[in-house]
N, CA and C atoms as a LAMMPS dump frame, in Angstrom:
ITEM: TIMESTEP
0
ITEM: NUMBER OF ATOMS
495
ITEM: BOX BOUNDS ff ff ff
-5.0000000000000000e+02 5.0000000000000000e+02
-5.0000000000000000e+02 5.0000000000000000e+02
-5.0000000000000000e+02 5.0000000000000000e+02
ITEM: ATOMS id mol type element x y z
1 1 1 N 123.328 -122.602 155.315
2 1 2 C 123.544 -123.509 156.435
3 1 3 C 122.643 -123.126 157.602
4 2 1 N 122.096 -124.277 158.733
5 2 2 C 121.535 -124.061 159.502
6 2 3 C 122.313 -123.76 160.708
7 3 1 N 121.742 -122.598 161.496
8 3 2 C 122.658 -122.285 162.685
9 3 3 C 121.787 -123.503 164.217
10 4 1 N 122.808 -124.061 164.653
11 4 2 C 121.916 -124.697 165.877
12 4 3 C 122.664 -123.999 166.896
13 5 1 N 121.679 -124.316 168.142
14 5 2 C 122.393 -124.098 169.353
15 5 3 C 122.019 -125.553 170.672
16 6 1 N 123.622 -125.31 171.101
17 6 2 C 123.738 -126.094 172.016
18 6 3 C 123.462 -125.763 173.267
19 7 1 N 122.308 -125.933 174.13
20 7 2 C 122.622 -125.576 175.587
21 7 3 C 123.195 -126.402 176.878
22 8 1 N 124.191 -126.458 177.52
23 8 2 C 124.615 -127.678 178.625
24 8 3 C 124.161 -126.937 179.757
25 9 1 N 123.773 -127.58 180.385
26 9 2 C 122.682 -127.226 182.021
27 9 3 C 123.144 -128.216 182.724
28 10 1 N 124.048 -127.858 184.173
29 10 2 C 124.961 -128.771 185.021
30 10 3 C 123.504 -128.853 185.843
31 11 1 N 123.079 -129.936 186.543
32 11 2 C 121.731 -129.968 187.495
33 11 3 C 121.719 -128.897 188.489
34 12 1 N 120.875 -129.083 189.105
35 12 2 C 120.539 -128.184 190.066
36 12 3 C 121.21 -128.51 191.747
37 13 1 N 121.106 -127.884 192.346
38 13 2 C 121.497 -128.019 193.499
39 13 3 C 121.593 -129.443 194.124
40 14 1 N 121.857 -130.329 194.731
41 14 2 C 120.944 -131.677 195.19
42 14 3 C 121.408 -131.803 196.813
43 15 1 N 120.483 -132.71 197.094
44 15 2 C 120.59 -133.21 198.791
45 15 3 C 121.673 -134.33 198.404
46 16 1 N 122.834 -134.492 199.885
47 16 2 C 123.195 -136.091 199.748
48 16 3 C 123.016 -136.816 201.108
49 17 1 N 121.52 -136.745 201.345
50 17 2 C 121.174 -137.906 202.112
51 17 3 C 121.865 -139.375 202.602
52 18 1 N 122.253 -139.415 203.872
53 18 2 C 123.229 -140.7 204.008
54 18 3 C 121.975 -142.122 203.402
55 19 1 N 122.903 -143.052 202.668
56 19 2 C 122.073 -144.137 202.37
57 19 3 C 121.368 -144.215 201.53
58 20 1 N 121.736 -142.591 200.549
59 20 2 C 120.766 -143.131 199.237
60 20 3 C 122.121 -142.907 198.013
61 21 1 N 121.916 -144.045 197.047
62 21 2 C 122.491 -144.136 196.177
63 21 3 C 122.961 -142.452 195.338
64 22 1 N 123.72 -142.391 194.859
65 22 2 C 124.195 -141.248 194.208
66 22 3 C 122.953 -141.035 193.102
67 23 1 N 122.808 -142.065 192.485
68 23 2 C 121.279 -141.477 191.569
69 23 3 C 120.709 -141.29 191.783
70 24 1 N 120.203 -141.474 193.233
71 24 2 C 118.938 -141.155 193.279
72 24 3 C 118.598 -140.058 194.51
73 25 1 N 119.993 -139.316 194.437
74 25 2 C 119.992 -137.733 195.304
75 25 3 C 118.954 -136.631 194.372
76 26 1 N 117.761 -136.492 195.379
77 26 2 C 117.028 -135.284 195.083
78 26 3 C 117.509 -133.851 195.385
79 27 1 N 116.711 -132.575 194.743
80 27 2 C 117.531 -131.474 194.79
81 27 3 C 116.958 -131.069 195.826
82 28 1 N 117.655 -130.262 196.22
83 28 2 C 117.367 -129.35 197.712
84 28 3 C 116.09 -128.123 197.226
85 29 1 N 115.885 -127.834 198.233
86 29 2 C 114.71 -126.534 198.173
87 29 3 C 115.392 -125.482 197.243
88 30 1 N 116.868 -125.222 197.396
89 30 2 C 117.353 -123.983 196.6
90 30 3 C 117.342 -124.566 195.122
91 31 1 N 117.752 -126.217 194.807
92 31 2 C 117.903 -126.544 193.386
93 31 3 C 116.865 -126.556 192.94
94 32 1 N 115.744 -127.115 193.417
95 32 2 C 114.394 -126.43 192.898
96 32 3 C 113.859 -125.107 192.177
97 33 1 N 114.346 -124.19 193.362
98 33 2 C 114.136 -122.827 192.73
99 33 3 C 115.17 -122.584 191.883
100 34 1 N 116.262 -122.598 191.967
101 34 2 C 117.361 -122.339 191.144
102 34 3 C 116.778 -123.473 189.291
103 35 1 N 116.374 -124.291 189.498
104 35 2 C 115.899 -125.204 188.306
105 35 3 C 114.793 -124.142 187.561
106 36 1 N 113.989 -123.712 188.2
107 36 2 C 113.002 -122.756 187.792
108 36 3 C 113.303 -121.23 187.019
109 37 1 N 114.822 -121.093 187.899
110 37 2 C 115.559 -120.026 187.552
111 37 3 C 116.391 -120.096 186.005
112 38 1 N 116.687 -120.929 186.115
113 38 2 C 116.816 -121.519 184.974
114 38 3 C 116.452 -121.516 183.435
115 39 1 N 115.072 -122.189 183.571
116 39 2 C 114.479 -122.064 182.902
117 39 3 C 113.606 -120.474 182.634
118 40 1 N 113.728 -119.786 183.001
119 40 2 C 112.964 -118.607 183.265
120 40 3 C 114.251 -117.807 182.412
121 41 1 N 115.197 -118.178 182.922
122 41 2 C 116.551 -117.075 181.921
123 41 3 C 116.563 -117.657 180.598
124 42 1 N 116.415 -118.838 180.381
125 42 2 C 116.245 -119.521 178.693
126 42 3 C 114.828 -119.468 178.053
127 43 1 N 114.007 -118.959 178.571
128 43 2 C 112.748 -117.874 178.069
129 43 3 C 113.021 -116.97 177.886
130 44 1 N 113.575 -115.674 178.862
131 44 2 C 114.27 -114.812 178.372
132 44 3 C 114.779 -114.763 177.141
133 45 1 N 115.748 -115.454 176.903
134 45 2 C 116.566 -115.67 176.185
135 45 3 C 116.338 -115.913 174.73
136 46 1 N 114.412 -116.61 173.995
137 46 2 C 114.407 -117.26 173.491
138 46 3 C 114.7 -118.293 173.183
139 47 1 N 115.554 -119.26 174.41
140 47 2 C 116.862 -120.429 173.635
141 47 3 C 115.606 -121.706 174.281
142 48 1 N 114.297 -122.136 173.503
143 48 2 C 113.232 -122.687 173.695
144 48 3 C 114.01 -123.918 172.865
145 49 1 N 114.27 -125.068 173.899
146 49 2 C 114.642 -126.798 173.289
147 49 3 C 113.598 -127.019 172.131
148 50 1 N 114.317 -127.735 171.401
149 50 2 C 113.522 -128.441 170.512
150 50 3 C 113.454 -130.164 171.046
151 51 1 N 115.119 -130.156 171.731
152 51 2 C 114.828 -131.87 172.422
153 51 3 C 116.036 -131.28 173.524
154 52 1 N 115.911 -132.559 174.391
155 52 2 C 116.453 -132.606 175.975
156 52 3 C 117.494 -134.04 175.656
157 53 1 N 118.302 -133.699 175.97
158 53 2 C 118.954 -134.984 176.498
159 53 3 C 119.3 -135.335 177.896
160 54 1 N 118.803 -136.082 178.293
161 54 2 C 118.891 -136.348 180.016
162 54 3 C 119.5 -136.685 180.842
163 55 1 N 120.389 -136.543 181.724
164 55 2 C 120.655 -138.011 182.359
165 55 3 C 119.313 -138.697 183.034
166 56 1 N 119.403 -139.721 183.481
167 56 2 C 118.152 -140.604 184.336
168 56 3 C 118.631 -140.148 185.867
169 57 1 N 119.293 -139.691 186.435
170 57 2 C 119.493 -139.328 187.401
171 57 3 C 118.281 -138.461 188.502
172 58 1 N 117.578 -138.72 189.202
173 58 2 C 117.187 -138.168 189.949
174 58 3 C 117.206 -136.467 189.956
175 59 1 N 117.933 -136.193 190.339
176 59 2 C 118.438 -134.661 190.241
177 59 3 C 118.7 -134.19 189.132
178 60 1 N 119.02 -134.722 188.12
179 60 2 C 118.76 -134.203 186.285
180 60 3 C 117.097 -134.137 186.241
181 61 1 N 116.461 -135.099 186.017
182 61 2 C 114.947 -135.313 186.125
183 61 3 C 114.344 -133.606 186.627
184 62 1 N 114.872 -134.003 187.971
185 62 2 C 113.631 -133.046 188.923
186 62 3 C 114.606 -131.4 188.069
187 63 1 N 115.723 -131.567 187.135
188 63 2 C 116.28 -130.17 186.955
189 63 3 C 115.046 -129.856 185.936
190 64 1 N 115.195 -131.035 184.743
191 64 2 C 114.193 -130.727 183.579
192 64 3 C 113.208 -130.615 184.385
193 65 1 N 112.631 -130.726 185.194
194 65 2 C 111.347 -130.488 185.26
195 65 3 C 110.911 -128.994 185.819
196 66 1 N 112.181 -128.038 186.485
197 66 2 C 112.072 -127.044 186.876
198 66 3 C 111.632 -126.353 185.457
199 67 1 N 113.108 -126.832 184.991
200 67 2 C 113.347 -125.632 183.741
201 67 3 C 111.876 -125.909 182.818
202 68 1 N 111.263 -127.411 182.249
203 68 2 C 110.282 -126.942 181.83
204 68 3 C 108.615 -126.43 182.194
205 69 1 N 108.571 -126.181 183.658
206 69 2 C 107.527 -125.438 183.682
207 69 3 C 107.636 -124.274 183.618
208 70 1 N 109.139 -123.664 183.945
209 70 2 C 109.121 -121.848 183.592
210 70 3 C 109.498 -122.007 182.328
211 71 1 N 109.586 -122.478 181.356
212 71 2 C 109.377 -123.049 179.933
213 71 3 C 107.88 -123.084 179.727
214 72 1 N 107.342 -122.907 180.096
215 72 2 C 105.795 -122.561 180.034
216 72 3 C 104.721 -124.171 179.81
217 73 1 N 105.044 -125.088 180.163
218 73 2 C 105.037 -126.511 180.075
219 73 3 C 105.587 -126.759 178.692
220 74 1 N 106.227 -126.532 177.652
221 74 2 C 106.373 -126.721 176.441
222 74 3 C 106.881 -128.447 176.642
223 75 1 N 106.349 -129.096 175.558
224 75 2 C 106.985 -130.265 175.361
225 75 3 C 108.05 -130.592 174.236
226 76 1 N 109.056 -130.347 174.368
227 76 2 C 110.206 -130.915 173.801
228 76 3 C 110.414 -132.288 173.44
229 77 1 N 110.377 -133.195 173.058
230 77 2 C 111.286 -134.532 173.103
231 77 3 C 112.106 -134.819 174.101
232 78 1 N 112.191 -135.464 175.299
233 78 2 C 113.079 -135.543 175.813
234 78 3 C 113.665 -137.045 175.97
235 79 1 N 115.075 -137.281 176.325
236 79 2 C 115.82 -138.586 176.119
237 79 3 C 116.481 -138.688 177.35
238 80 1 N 116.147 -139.398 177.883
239 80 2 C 116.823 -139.852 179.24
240 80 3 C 117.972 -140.857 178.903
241 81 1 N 119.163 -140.305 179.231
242 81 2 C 119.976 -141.234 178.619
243 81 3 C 121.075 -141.614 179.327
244 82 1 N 121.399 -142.76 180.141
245 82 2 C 122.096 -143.594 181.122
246 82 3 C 123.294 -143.128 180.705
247 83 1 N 124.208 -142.844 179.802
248 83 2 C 125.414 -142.399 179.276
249 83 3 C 125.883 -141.18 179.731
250 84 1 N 125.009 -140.146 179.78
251 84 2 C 124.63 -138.495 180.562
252 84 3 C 124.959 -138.783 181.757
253 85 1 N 124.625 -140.1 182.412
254 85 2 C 125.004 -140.093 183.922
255 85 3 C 126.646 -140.654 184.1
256 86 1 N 127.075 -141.48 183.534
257 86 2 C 128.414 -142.162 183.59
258 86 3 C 129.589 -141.85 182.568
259 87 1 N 128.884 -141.099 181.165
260 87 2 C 129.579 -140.918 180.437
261 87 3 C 131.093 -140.061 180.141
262 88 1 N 131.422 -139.503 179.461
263 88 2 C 132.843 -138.586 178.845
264 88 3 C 132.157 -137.427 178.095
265 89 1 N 132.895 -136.579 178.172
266 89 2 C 132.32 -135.634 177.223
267 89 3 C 132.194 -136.113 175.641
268 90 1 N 133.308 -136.835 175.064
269 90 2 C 133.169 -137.58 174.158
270 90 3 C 131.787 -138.426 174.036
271 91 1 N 131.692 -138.884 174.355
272 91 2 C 130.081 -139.805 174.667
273 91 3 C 129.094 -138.882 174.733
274 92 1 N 128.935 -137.782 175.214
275 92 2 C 127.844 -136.79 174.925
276 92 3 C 128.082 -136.212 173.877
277 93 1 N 129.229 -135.92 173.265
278 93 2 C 129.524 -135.471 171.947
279 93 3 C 128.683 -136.432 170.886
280 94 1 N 129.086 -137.834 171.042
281 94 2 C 128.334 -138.871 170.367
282 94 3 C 127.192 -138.499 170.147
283 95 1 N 126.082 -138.183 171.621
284 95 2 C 124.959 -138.457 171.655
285 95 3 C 123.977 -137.22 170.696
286 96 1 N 125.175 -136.1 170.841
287 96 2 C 124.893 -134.743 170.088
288 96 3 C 124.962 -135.051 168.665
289 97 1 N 125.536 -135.601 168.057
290 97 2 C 125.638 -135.766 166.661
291 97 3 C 124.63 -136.62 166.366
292 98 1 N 124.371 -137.757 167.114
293 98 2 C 123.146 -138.303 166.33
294 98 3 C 121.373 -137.426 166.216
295 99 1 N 121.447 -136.166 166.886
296 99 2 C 120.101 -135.474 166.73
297 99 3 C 119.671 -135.624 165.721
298 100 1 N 117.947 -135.756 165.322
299 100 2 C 117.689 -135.455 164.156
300 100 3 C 118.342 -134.064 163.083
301 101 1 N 118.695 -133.867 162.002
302 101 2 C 118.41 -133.248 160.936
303 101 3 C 117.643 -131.557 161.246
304 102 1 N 116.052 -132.047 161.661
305 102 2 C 115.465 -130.834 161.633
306 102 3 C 115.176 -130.127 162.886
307 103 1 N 115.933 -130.493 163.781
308 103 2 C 115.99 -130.159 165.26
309 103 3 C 116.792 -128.857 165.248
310 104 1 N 116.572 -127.925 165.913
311 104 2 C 117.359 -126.088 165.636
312 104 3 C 118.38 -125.975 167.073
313 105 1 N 117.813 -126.612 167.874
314 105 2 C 118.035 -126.333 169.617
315 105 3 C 118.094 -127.423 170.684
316 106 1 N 119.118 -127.75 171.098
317 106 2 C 119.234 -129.224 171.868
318 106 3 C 119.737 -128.464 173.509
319 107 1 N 119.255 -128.736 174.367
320 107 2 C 119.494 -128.834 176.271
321 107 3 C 120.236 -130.583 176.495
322 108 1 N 121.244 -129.976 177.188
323 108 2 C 121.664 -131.676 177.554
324 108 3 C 121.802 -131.026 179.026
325 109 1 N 121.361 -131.879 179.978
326 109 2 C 121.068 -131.555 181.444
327 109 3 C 122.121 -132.909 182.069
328 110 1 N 123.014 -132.434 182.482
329 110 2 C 123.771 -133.361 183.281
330 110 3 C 124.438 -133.181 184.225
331 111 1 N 125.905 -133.917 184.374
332 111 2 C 126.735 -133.805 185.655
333 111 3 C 128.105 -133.19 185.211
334 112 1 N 128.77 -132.685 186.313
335 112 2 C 130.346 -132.274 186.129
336 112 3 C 131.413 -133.574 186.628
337 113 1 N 132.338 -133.818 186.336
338 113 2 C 133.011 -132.918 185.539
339 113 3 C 132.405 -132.536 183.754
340 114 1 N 131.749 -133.991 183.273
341 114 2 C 131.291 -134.334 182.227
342 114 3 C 130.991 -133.105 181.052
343 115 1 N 129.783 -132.144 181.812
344 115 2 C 129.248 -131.287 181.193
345 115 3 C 130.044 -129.984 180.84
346 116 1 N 130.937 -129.426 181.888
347 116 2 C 132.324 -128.855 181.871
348 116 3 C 133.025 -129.149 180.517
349 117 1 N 133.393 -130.373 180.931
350 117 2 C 134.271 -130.71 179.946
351 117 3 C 134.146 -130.757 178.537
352 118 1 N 132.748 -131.046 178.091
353 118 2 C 132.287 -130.755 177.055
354 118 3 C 131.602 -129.53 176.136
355 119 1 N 131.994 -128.543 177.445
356 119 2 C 132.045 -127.205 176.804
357 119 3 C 133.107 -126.994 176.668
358 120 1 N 134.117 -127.289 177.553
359 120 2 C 135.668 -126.77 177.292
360 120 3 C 136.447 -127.737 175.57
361 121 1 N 135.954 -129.101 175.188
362 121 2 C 135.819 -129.552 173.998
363 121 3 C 135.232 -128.691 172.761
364 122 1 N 133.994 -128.134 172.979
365 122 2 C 133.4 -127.541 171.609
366 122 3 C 134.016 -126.226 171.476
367 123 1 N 134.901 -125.628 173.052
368 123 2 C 134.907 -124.176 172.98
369 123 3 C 136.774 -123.678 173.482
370 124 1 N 137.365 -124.84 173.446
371 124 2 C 138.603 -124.278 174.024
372 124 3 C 139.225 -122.969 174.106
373 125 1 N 138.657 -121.903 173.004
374 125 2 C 139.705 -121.014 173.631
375 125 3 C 138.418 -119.911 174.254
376 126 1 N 137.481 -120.432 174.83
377 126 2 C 136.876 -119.181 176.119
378 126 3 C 136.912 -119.656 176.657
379 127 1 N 136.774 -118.191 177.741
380 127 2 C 137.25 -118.221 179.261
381 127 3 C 135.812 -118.971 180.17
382 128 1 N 136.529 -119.726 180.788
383 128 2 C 135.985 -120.181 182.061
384 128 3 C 136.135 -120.332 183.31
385 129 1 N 135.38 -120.166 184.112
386 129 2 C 135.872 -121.029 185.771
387 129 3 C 136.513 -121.93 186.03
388 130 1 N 137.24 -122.269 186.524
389 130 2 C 138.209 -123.149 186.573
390 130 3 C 137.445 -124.375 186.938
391 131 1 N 136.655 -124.242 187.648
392 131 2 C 135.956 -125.054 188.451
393 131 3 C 134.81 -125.651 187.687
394 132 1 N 134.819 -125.046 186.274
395 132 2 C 133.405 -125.543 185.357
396 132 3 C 132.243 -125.007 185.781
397 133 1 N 131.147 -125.615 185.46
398 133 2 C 130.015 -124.904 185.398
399 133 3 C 129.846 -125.42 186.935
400 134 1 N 128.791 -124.552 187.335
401 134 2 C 128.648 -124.249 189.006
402 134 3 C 127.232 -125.286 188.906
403 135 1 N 126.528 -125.408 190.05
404 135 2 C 125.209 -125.961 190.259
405 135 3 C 124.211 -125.416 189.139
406 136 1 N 123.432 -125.328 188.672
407 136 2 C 122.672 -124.087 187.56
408 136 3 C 123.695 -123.889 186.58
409 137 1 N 124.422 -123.907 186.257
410 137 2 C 125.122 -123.122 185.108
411 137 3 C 124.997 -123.835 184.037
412 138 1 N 124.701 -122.673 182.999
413 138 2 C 124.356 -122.745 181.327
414 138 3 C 125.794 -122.605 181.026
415 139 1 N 125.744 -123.028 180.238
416 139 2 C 126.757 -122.818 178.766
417 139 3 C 125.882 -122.971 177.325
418 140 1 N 125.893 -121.753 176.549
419 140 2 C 125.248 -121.754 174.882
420 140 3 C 126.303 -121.664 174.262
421 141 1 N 126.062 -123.212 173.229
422 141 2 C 127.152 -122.859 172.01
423 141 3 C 126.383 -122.75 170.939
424 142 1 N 126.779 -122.572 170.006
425 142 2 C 126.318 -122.043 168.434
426 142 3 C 127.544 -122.613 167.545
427 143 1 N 127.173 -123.241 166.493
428 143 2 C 127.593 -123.467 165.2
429 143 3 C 126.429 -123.203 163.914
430 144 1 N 127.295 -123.587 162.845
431 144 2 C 126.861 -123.63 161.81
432 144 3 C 127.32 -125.273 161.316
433 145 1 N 126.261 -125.568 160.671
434 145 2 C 126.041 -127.061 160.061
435 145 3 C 124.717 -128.005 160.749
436 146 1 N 125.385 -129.469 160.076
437 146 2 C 124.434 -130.404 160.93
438 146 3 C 124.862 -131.007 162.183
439 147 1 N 124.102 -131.572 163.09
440 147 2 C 124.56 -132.018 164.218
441 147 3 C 125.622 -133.127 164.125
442 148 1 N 125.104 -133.751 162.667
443 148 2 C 126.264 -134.926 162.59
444 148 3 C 127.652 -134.282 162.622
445 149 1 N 127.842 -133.206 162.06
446 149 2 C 129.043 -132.769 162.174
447 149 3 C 129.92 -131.781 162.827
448 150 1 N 129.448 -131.918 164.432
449 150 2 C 129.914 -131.051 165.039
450 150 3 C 131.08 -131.625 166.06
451 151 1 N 132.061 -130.52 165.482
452 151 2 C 133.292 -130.717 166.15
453 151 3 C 134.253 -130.142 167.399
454 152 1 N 135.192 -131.304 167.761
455 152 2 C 135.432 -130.139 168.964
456 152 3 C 135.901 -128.798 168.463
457 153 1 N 136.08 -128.109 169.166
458 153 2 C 136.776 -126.677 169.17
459 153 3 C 135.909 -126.121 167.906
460 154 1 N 134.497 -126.69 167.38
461 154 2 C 133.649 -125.804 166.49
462 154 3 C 132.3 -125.487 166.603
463 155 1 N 132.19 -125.43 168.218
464 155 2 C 130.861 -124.379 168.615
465 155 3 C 131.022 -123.554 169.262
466 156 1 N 131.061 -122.452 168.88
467 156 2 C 131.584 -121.114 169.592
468 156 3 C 130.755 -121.422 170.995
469 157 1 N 131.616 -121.012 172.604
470 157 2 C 130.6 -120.387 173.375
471 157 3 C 130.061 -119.097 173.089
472 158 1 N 128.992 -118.867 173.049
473 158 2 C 128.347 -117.537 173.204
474 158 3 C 127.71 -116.626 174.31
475 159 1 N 127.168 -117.565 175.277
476 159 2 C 127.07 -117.253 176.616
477 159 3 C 126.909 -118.071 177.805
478 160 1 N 127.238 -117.714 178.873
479 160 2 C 126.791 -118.53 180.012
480 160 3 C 126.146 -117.849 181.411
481 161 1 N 125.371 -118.415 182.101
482 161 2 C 124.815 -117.736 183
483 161 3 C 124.602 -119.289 184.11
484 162 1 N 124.381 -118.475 185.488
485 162 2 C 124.395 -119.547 186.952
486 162 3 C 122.904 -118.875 187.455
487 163 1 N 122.234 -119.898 186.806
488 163 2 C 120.752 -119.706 187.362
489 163 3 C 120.798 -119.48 188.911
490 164 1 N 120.44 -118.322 190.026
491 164 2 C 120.083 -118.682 191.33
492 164 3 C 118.313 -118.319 191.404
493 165 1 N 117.405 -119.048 192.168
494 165 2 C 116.327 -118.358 192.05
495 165 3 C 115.995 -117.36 193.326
């Protein structure tokens, strides 16, 4: 069996400017660096995407874009996907199972509660913050199988870390 890993990346810091739509809040000077930070600990790490799932959100965008230049520009596949912004953890669960087959390593970059919640789905019995993942915060899960068949409560967490830069 193939082992994959899941990474969830809550965005980065953001501005909320009076008068601009919620999508289209850019990140602050710290989510910037903190986005960079980011990506710089999942080099570390080895945990190099094979694909991105996005939200279209403004502040998701400018996150992937931290994380992939301290990613060394690598190009991944990435999917900007309107569901990431409004969706359920269920619905990102969806979006996780349809990955290709030969894909090893998936980043889904989104919002809370959403992204939270869908670690607390694949991973119910570890410990977390009550509060879910913070601005920057990773969550890595790991299973065994295909993406089509990943279930709740069957991707172990294995680690998490709160990018600051």
């Amino acid at each position: 069996m193939t082992e994959r890993t899941l990474v969830l990346l809550r965005h980065a810091k953001a501005e909320r400017p009076a008068g601009t739509a919620d999508i289209d809040r850019p990140l602050t000077a710290r989510g910037h660096a903190d986005a960079a930070a980011a990506g710089a600990w999942l080099t570390r790490r080895d945990l190099l995407p094979a694909e991105v799932i996005c939200s279209p959100a403004k502040r998701t965008r400018q996150t992937w874009h931290g994380v992939a230049l301290a990613l060394g520009g690598s190009g991944p596949e990435v999917r900007y996907e309107p569901i990431v912004y409004g969706g359920t953890a269920r619905d990102l669960l969806d979006l996780i199972r349809a990955v290709a087959g030969g894909v090893d390593s998936v980043l889904v970059i989104g919002h809370n509660p959403t992204v939270s919640d869908l670690s607390g789905l694949l991973d119910p019995a570890a410990a977390r913050d009550s509060d879910g993942l913070r601005t920057s915060g990773l969550a890595v899960h790991r299973f065994e199988g295909a993406w089509a068949d990943v279930e709740p409560g069957k991707a172990l967490l294995t680690d998490t870390h709160t990018a600051r830069g």
